[in-house]
N, C-alpha and C positions, 0 to 999 in steps of 0.2 A: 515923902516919896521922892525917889531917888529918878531925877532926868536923864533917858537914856542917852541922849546927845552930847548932854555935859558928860558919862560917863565914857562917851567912845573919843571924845575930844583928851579927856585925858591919857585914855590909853595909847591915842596915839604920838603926843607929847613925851611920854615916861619912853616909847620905844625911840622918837626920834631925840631925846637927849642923852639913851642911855647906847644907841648905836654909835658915837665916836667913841668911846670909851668899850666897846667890844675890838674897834678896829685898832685902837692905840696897843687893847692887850695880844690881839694877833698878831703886830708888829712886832711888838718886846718880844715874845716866844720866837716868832721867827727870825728877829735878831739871833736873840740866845743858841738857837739851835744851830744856826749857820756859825755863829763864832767855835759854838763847842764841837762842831763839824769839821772846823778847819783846823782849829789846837790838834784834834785828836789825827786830821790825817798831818799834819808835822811831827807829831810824835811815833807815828805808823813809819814815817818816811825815814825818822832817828832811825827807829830799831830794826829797822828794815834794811840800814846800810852799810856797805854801798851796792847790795842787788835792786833796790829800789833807783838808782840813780836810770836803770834800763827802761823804767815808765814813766818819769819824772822830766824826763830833759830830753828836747824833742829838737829837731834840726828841721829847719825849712829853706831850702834852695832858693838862688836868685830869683827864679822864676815862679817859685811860688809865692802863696800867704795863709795863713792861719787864722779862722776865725773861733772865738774862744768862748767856751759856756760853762758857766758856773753853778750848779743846782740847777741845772735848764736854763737860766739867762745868761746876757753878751755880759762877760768880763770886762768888757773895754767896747766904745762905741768905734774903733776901729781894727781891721786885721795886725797882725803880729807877724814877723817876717821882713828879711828874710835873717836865718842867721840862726842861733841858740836862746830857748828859752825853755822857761822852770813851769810846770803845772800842778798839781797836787793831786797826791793817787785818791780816786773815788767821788772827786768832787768836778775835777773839771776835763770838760771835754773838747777835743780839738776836730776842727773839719777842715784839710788843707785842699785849696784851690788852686789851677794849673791858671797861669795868667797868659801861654804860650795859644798859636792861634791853632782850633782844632777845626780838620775836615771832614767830612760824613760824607757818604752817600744818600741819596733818598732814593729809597726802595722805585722797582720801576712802575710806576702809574700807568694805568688805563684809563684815558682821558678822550669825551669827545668833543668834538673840536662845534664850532660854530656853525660848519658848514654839513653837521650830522658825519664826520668823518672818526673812526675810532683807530687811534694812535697809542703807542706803549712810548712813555717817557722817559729818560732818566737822568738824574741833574746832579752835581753837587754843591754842599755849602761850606764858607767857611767862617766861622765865626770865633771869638776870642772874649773874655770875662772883666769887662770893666769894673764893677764893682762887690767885689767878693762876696759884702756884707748882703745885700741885696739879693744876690744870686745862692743865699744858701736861705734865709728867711724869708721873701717873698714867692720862693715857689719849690716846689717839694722835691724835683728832679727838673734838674735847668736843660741837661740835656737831652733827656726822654720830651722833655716839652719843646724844647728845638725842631725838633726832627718830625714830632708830631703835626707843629705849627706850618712848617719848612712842606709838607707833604700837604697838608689840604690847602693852603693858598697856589701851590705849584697847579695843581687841580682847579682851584675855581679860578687862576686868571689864563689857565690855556683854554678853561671853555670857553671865553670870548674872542676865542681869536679865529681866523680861518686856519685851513692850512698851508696854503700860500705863505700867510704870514709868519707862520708855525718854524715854517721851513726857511725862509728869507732874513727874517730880521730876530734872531733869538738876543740878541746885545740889548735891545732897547726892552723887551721881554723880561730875560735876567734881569734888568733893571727895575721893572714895573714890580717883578714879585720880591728881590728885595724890598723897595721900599713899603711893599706891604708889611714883611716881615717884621721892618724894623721899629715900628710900633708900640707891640708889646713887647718884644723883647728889651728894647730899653728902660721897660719898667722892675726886668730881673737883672735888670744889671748887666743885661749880653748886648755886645755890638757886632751885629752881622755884616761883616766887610766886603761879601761878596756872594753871589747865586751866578751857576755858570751849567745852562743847559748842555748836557753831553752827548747825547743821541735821541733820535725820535724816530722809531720803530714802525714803518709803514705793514701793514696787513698784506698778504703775496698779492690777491688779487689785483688790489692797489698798485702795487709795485708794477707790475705786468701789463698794468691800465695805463702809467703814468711814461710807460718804456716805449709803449706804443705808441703812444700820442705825441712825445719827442722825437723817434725814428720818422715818424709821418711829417713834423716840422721840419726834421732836418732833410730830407729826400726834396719837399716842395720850396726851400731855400737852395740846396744844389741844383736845381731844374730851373730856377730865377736866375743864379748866377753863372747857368751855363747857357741859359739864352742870351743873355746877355751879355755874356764873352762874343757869341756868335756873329751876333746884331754887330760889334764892336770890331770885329775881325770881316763883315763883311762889309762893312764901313770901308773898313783899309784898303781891302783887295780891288775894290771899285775906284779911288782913289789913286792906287798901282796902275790900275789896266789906263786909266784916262793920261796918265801920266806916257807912260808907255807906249801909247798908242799915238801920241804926238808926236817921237822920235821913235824911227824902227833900228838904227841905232842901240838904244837902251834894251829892244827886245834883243836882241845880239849879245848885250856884253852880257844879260841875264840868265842866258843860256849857257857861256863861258863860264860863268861862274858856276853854276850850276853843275857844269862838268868838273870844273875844279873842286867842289866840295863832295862829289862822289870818287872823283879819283884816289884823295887825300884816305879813305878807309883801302885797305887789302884786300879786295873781292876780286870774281873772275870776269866781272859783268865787264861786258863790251859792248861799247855805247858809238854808231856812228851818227854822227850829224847829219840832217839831212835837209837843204833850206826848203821852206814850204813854197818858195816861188816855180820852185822847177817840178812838183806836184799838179800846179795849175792847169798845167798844161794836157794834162792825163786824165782831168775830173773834169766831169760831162756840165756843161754849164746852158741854162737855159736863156732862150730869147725874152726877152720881155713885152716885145709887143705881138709875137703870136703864138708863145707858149711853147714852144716845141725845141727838144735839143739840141743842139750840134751832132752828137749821137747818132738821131736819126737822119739829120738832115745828110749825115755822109753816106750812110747805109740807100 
């Protein structure tokens, strides 16, 4: 009688000695096929020429690079470029990358802010493709994923902020959401150089709210500093009269002057002097110790 244990033990020995020897003959076949893949497209590319030279030989600009696949794998563990080079029709395929720096906009966002305030945003970015290989095998659209990335972080680092700050310091902002960005994208190979807030979209009411509350600061700052002109100019004038009032003299030449800077305009005004001492004598002046006028006392 035959042990089932001993019988399962062998069966799985016969499959694990007899699986290198599947994978060695998958190999050879895939060898073989890929060689007689590429004899037959050289022989394609003979009889084909020279109208075949038109899908064959490919030119990549300074600024570009080439990354290169063969039966679906890299031809080469680095890009090709810039310059002229030879591919084989049906077998290999080219994906060329711009190494130049490219700018986007990001769509304008609806963002509320910290302080429950709802703002429309809009930013741009600029980013540029450091490593080609990277940026076409690690992610399946580098740019649709930019831009994707570039828009929800814009989003989740304004909702911590006020809008005070929103509006004041976007530089240090730009910044914060760059370095968010820059993260993942240097695992595709992109290096984002730069995030530069462009506008931020106040609601009317808001706007109307924020106009008012500035014309009311600026009114109660001119009403300070027109008191305080006043305070300052009534300073002086006190100063003037004590001066003045020491020498009658100075109240003379002040008056002179005075005539002289109305005369110096062309008007028809006619100005006589007239000294207030010889007035004295015509204004009713009272006694001090029994009250009563000069006035009456002559009547």
């Amino acid at each position: 009688m035959e042990d089932p244990a001993a019988d399962k033990m062998m069966r799985n020995t016969s499959v694990e000695v007899m699986q290198p020897q599947d994978e060695e003959e998958n190999s050879c076949g895939y060898a073989c096929l890929k060689k007689f893949l590429t004899v037959f497209s050289y022989v394609l590319f003979v009889c084909t020429f020279p109208f075949s030279l038109y899908f064959c030989v490919k030119i990549v600009r300074e600024y570009e690079r080439a990354v290169l696949f063969r039966l679906g794998m890299l031809r080469k563990k680095e890009t090709v470029g810039p310059g002229m080079f030879f591919i084989l029709p049906c077998l290999d395929e080219i994906v060329i990358i711009d190494l130049r720096t490219v700018s986007f906009d990001v769509p304008k966002q609806e963002v509320l802010t910290k302080d429950s305030v709802t703002v429309y945003v809009d930013a741009v970015v600029y980013y540029n493709i450091q490593k080609p290989l990277d940026a076409v095998c690690k992610v399946e659209n580098f740019d649709k994923s930019t831009r994707l990335l570039a828009a929800t972080t814009l989003r989740t680092i304004l909702g911590t902020k006020n809008l005070t700050e929103l509006l004041s310091d976007r530089e240090s902002i730009s910044k914060a959401i760059c370095g968010q960005i820059e993260g993942p994208t240097d695992r595709w190979g992109i290096e984002v150089e730069r995030l530069e807030i462009k506008d931020v979209i106040l609601p009317q009411n808001l706007q109307r709210a924020m106009a008012a509350e500035a014309e009311a600061t600026r009114e109660a700052r001119a009403k300070v500093i027109q008191a305080d002109g006043e305070l300052k100019a009534s300073k002086s004038l006190k100063e003037a009269s004590d001066v003045i009032s020491e020498s009658p003299a100075a109240l003379q030449l002040r008056f002179l002057q005075t005539l002289t800077h109305i005369s110096a305009e062309k008007n028809s005004t006619m100005i006589f002097p007239l000294p207030i001492e010889l007035m004295k004598t015509f204004m009713p002046t009272t006694c001090t110790d029994c009250g009563v006028s000069n006035a009456k006392k002559t009547n």
